[in-house]
C-alpha positions in Angstrom: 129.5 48.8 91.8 127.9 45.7 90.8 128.6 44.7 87.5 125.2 43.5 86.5 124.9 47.2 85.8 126.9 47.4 83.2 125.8 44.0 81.5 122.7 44.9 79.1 122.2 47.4 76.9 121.9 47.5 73.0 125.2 46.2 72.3 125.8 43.5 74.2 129.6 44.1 75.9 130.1 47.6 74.9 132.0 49.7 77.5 129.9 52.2 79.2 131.6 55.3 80.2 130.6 59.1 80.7 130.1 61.2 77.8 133.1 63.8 77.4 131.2 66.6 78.5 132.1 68.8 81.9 129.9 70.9 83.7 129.1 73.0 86.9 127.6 71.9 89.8 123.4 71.3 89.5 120.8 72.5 91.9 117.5 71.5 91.8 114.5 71.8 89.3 111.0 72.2 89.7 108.2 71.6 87.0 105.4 72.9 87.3 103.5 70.8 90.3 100.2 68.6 90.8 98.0 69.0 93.6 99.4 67.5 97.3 96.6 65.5 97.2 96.6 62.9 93.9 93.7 60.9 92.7 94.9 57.1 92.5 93.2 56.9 89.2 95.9 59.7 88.3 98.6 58.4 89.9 98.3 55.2 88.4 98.2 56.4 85.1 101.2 58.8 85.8 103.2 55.5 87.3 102.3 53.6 84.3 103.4 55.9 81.6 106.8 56.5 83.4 107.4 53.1 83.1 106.9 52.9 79.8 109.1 55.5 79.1 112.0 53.8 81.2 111.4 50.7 79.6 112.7 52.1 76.0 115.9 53.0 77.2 116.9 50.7 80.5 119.6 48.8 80.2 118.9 44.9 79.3 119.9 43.3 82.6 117.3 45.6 84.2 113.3 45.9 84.4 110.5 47.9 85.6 107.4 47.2 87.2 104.5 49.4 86.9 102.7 48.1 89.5 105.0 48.7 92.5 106.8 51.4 91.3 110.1 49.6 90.9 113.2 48.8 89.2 115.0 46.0 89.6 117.5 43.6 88.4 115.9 40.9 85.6 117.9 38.1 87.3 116.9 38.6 91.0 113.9 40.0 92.7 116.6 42.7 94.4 114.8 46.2 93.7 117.6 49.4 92.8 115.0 52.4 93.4 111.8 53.5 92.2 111.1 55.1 89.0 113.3 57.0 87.3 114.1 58.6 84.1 116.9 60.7 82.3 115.0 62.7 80.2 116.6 65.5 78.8 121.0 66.1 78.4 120.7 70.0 79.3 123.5 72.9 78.2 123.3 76.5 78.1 122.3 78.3 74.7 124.6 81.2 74.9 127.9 79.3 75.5 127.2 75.9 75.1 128.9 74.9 78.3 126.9 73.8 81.6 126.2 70.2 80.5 123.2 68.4 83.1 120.7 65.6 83.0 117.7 66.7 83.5 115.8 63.5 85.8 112.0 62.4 85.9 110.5 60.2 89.1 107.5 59.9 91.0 108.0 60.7 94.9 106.5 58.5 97.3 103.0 60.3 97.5 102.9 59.4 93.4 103.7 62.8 92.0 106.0 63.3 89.2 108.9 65.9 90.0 112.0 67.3 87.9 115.5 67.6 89.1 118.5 68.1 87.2 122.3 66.9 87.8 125.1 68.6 86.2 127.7 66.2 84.7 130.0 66.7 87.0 128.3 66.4 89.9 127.1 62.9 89.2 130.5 61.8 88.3 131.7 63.2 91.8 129.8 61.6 94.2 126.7 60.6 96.1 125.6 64.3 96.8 122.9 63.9 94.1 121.6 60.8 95.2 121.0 62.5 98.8 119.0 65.3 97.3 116.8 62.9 95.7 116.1 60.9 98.9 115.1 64.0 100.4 112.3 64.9 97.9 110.9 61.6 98.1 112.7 59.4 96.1 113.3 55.8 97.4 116.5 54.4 96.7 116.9 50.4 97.9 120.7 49.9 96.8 123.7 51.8 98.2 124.1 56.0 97.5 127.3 54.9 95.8 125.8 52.0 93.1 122.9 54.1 92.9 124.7 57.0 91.3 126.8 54.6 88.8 124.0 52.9 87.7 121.9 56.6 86.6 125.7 57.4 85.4 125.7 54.8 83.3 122.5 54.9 81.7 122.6 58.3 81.2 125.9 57.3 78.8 124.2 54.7 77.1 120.5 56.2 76.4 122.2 59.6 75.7 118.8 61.6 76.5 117.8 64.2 73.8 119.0 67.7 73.8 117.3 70.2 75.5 118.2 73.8 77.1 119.5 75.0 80.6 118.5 78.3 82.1 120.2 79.2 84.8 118.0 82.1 85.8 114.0 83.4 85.1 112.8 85.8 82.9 112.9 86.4 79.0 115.2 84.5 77.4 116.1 84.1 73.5 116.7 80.6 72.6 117.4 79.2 68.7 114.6 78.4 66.3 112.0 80.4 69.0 110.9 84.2 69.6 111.4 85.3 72.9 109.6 83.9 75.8 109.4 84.1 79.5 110.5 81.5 81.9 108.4 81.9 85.5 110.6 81.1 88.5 108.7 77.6 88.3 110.2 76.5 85.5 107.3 77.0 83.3 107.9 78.5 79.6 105.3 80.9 78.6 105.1 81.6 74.3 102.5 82.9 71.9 102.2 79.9 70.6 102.9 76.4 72.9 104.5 74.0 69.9 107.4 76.8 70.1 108.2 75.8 73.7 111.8 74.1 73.3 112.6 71.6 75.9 114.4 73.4 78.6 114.8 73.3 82.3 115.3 76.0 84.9 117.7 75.3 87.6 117.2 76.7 91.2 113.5 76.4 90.3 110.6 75.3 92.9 107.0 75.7 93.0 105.1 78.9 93.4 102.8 78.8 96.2 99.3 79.8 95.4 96.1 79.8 97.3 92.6 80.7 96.3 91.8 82.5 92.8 92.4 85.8 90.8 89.2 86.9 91.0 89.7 86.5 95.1 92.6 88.7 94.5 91.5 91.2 92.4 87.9 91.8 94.4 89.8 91.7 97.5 93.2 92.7 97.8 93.4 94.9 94.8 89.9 96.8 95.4 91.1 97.5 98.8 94.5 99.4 97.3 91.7 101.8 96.1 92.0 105.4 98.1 95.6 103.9 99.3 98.5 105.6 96.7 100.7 103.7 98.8 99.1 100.1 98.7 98.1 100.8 94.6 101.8 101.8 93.8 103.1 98.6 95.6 100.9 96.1 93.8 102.0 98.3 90.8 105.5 97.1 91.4 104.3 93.5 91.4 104.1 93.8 87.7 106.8 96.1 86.8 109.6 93.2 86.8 108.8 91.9 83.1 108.6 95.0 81.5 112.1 96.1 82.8 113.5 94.8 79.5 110.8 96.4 77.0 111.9 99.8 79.2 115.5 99.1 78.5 115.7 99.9 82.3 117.9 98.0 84.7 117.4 97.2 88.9 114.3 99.6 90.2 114.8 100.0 94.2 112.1 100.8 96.0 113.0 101.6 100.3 109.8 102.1 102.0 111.2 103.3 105.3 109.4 104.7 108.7 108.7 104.3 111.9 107.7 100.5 113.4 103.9 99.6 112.6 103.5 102.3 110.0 102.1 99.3 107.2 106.1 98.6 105.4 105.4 95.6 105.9 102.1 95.3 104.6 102.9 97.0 101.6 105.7 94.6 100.5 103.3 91.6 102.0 100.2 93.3 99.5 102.9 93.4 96.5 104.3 89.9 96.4 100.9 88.4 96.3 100.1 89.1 93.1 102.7 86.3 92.1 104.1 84.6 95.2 102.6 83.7 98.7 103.8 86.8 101.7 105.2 83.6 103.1 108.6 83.7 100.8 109.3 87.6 101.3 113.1 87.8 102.7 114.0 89.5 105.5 117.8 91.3 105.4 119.4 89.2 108.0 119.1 85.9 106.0 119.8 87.7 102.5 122.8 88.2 102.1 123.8 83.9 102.1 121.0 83.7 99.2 121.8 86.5 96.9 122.8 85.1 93.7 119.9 82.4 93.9 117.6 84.9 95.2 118.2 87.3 91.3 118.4 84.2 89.7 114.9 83.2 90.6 113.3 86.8 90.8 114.8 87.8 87.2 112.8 90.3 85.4 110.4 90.0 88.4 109.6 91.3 92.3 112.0 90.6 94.8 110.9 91.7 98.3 113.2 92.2 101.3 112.1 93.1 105.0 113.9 95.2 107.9 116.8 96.6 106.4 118.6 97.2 110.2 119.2 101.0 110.8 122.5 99.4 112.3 123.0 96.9 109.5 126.2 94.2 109.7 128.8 94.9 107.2 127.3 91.7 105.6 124.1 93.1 104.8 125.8 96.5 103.4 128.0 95.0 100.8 124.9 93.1 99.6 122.7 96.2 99.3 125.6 98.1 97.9 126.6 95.1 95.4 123.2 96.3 93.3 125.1 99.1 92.3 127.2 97.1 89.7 124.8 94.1 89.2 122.9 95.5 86.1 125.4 96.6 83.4 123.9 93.9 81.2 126.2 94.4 78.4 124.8 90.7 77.8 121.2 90.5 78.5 121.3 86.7 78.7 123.6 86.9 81.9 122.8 89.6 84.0 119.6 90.4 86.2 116.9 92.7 86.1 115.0 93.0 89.6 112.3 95.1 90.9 113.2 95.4 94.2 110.8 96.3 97.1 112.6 96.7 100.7 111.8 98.1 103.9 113.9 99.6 106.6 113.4 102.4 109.3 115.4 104.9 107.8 116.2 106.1 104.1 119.0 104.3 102.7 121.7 107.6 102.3 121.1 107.9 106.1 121.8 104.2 106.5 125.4 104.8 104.4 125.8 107.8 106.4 125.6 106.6 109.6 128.0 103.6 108.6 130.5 106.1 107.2 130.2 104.4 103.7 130.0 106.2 100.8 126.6 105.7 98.6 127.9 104.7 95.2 126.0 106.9 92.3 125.0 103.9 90.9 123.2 102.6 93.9 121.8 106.2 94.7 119.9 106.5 91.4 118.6 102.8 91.3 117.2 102.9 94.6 114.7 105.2 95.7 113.5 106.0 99.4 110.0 106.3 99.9 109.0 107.7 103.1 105.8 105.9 104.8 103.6 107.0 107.4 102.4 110.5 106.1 99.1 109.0 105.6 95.8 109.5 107.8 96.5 105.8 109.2 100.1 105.1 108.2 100.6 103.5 105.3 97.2 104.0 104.3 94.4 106.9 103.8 91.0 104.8 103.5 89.7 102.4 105.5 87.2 101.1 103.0 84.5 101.3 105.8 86.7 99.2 108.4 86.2 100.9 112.0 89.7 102.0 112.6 93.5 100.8 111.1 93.7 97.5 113.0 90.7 96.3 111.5 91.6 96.9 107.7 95.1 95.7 108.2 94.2 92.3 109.5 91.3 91.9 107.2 93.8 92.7 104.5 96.3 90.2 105.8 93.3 87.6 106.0 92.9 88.3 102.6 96.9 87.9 100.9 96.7 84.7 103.3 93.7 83.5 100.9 94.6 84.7 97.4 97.9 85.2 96.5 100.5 83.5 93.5 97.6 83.8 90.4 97.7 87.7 89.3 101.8 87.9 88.0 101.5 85.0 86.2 98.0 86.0 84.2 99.9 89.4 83.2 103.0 87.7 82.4 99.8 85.2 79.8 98.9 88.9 78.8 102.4 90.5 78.3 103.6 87.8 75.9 100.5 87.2 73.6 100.4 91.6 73.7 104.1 92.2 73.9 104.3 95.3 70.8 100.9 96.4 72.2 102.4 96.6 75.7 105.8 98.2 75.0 104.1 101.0 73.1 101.4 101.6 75.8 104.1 101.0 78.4 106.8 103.7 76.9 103.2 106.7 76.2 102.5 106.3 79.9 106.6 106.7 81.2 106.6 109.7 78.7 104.0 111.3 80.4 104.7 110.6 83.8 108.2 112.0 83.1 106.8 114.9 81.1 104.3 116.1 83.9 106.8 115.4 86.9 109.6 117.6 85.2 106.7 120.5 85.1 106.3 120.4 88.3 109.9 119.7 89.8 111.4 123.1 88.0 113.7 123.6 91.0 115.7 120.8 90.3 117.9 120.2 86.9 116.0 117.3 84.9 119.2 115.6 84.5 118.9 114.8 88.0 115.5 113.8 88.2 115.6 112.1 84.6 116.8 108.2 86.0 114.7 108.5 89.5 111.6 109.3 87.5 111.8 106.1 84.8 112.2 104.4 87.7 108.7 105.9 88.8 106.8 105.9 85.6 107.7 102.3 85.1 105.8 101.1 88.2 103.0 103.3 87.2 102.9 102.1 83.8 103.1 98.2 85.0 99.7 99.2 86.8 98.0 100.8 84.0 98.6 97.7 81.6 97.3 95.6 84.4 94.3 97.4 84.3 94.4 97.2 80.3 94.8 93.2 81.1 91.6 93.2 83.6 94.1 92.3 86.2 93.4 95.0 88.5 89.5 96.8 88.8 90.7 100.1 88.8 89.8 103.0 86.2 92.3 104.2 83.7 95.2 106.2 85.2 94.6 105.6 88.7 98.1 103.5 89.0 99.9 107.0 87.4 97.7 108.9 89.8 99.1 106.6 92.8 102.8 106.6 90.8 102.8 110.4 91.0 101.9 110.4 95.1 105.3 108.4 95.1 107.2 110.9 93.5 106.1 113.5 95.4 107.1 111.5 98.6 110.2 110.8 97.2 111.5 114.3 96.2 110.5 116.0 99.2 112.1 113.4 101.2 115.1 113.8 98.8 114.9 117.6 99.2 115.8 117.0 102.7 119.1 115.1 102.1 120.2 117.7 98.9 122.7 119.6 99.3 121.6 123.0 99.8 121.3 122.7 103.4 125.1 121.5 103.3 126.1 124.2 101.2 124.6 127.0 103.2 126.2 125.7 106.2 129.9 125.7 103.9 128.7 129.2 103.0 127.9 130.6 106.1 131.6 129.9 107.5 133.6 130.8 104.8 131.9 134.2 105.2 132.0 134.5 108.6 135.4 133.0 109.1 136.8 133.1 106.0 138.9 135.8 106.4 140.6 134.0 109.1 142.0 131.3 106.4 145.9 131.6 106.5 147.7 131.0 103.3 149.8 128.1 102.4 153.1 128.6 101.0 156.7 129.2 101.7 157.8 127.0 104.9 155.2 124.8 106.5 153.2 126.2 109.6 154.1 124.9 112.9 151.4 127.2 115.2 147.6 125.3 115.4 145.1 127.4 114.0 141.6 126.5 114.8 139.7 127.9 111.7 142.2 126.5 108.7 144.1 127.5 105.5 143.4 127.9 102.1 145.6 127.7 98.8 144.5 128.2 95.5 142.8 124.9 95.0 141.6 123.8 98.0 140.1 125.5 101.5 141.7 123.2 104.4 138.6 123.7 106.6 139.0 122.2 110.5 136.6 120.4 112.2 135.7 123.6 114.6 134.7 125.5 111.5 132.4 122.9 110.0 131.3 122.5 113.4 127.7 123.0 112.6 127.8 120.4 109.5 126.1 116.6 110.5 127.6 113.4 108.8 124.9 114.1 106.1 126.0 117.1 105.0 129.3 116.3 104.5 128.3 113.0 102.6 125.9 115.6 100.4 128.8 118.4 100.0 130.8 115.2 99.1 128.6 113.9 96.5 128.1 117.2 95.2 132.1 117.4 94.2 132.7 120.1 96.7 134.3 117.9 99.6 137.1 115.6 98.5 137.5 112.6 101.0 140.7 111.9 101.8 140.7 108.2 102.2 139.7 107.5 105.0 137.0 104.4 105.8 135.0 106.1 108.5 135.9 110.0 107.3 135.0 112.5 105.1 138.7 114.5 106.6 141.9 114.3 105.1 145.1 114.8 106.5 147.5 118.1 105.1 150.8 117.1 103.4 154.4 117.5 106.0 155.2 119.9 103.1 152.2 122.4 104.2 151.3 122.0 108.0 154.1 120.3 110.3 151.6 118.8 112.4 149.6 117.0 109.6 146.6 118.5 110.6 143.2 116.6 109.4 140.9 118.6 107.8 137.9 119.2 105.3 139.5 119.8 101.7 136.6 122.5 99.7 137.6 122.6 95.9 137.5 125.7 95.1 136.7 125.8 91.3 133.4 123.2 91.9 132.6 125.6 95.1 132.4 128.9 92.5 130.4 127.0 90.2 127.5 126.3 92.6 127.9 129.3 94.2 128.7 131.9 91.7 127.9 135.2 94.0 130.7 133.6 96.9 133.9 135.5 96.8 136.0 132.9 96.4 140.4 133.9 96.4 142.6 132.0 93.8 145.6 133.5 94.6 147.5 135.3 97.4 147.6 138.2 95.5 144.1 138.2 95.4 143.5 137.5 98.8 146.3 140.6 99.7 144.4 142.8 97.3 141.4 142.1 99.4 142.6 143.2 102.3 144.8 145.8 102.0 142.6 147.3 99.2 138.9 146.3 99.5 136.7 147.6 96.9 134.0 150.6 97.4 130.3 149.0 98.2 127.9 151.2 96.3 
């Protein structure tokens, strides 16, 4: 490096070193963004006071000039780079570990931009240096003496404190009440002077085109009539409130045939705060998971074309939002809205891989069958001549307004918040109230955690209507959240497991008496129906015959059918001790099987099973 770096300063021929701080590696920050195209009345003003701020704390040996944009060394006209400024030293509040420099400078066009460093990283290497380039920044000196020179005015100036967050969402931070970070980067409070200075890594600009009002007149009235298209934009505003609900992940799987309007739906949702333009589709999610929750925190994230065939890749991540919301620390973990789309529900998707659908996964994700409408995905037109034209006026409009309505309700939601939460837990109430009167054939336990789920989305779009974010009339968004139950449980209905158990039923009557029973020395003979003992019936594939992949994965789930192991099977293989020949089979327990059906004759013992035979009771 060249030592005219390290001459100036405040005490003249004081070693310059790094602070003894460590940290992870940084990624990029984003604060909030001007206009692409700059005014050079603005621009000059903006260049000006940068350089005033860089002249307070660049070392002696080195100036800045305004004018070009510059700095450079005092005793030649040799330029290092253009104007940059170490503005904040960054660290996490909760463990007071992750120590960054947060960096200001002006691009090349003249805007100002944000980007942090983490300590480490900009003792490492150049790395940080080539990120900069790449947004803009010009850099006349070598990667190398670039990088030592920011690393050693960063340990001479020592920038002021300030907070990292390394994901969105509300977040607790000293001296404040709780506030809400927007995947921007921008802090929103009740009151601005209780901002703190903090910095969101992974943060970039949201993308937003044409106004609110274009939003709301357009996109929003046109949900009107559609249950569908009003519960999805519902969902756009359900992510903050996932922490008032005390609620973790909500899954959403809009599923059906090609060109039903999934698409659409998850398009019409992520414009109330993003552009359709970001939405993920499966096959690239998987590499992006952890930066994709960190930036949709306690917001929407929207993923396309779930594959019915789906690479092992994209199973472990769908299956990894089974354990990604214990939040036994609320600071850490992620709370997500999640809105996907595939062609089949997800328990088919597990069952056609041979995987078994974790509980936890099962009741945070719920699949929503589309296409049951008079034109898809949708029921009215709103005077359109037939689907095609409302679909691609629709999509003309989400192109035009999109990225304004989440962030006015997340304005609304932090200047209302004790308002909110008590409006926001009357409406789940209700919802759950009325959908447990009219699902009687199913235990409310079972229904309890799908239903939340439900009655948050509706509730998000009832307090947007509350916040004159959406034109509709009170309760239409629980009107449009109770069409979605519906679909859901009669879709559920179809993959319960009475079907499965009739099917177990039906054999064990017919065949059952066919069972041989275990004990004494092991069976060499095959025996195409199977055995019993008094745990277990050791059903063979022949007798099951008529039971699909589905109903074994329901029977399974159920506690009736215990898996033996196996990755792709729900068969297990008899012990030497009980069958010679190993045979693989379906293991029924016995005592769960009597519980569901309590009028099945179900045999405990030999004895019993002897008894039945040789002395069967009088039918009156």
């Amino acid at each position: 490096m060249d030592d005219r770096f390290l001459d100036g300063g405040r005490q003249e021929g004081e070693p310059v070193g790094n602070p003894p701080i460590h940290a992870d590696s940084a990624a990029k920050v984003a604060r909030p963004h001007l206009p692409a195209c700059i005014p050079d009345r603005k621009a000059e003003a903006d260049r000006h006071a940068l350089a005033a701020r860089i002249r307070e704390t660049l070392p002696g040996n080195l100036d800045v000039d305004a004018d070009k944009g510059t700095i450079h060394f005092l005793s030649s006209p040799k330029r290092v780079c253009g104007l940059i400024f170490p503005a904040l030293t960054l660290r996490r509040p909760g463990t007071q570990d992750g120590y960054a420099v947060l960096f200001e400078f002006m691009d090349l066009s003249g805007q100002i931009k944000s980007i942090a460093c983490g300590m480490a990283d900009l003792a490492s290497g150049s790395g940080f240096a080539r990120r900069l380039t790449g947004l803009g920044f010009p850099i006349h000196v070598s990667l190398r003496e670039f990088v030592e020179f920011l690393r050693a005015w960063t340990a001479e100036s020592q920038p002021p404190l300030g907070w990292r967050l390394d994901r969105a969402g509300w977040v607790s931070l000293p001296g404040c009440n709780r506030l809400f970070v927007q995947p921007d980067g921008r802090a929103v409070a009740r009151r601005k002077e209780d901002v703190p200075d903090l910095a969101l890594f992974n943060a970039s600009p949201v993308p937003r085109a044409g106004t609110l009002q274009g939003w709301s007149s357009g996109i929003a009235t046109c949900a009107e009539g559609n249950p569908l298209l009003m519960a999805a934009l519902s969902a756009g505003f359900a992510g903050p409130l996932l922490e008032l609900a005390r609620m973790e992940t909500v899954g959403l799987n809009v599923y059906g045939r090609p060109g039903s309007g999934k698409s659409l739906l998850l398009q019409s949702a992520q414009s109330a705060g993003d552009s359709p333009a970001t939405t993920t589709f499966w096959s690239q999610f998987p590499g992006r998971l952890e930066d994709l929750k960190a930036r949709r925190n306690d917001g929407l994230m929207t993923i396309e074309a779930f594959n019915a065939h789906p690479s092992s890749k994209e199973m472990t991540a769908l299956a990894s939002f089974a354990t990604d919301s214990s939040f036994e620390n609320r600071e850490t973990g992620h709370r997500l809205v999640i809105l996907m789309s595939s062609e089949a529900p997800t328990i088919e998707i597990f069952r056609r891989k041979r995987h078994l659908q974790a509980e936890a996964l099962r009741v945070r994700f719920l699949d929503i069958p589309v296409g049951a409408g008079l034109h898809g995905a949708f029921d009215d037109l709103h005077g359109y001549p037939d689907a095609a034209s409302f679909v691609t006026a629709l999509r003309g409009m989400i192109r035009d307004h999109h990225g304004h309505a989440a962030g006015a309700f997340i304005e609304w939601l932090v200047n209302n918040r004790e308002h909110a939460e008590a409006m926001l837990h009357r409406h789940m109430d209700r919802f759950v109230a009325r959908e447990l009167e009219l699902r009687t054939e199913s235990p409310p336990g079972t229904l309890l955690p799908h239903l939340r789920r439900l009655g948050v989305v509706g509730a998000a779009g009832e307090l947007a209507i509350a916040a004159g974010i959406l034109p509709w009339t009170e309760n239409a968004a629980m009107t449009a959240a109770h069409h979605l139950a519906a679909l859901w449980h009669s879709a559920a209905q179809e993959h319960s497991v009475g079907p499965a158990l009739r099917i177990l039923l039906d054999a064990i009557e017919a065949h059952g008496h066919r069972l041989r029973w275990l004990g004494g020395t092991p069976r060499k003979q095959e025996d195409r129906t199977g055995w019993q003992d008094h745990r277990f019936y050791y059903l063979t594939v022949d007798m099951l015959k008529d039971a699909r992949p589905w109903h074994l994965a329901s029977l399974e789930r159920a506690g009736l059918l215990k898996p033996g192991g196996e990755k792709r099977s729900y068969q297990a293989r008899m012990d030497k001790a009980q069958h010679a020949g190993r045979p693989r089979v379906h293991l029924i327990c016995k005592q769960a099987l009597a519980a569901v059906a309590p009028n099945a004759k179900i045999e405990f013992s030999l004895r019993e099973h002897l008894l039945n035979i040789f002395c069967p009771e009088d039918e009156d």
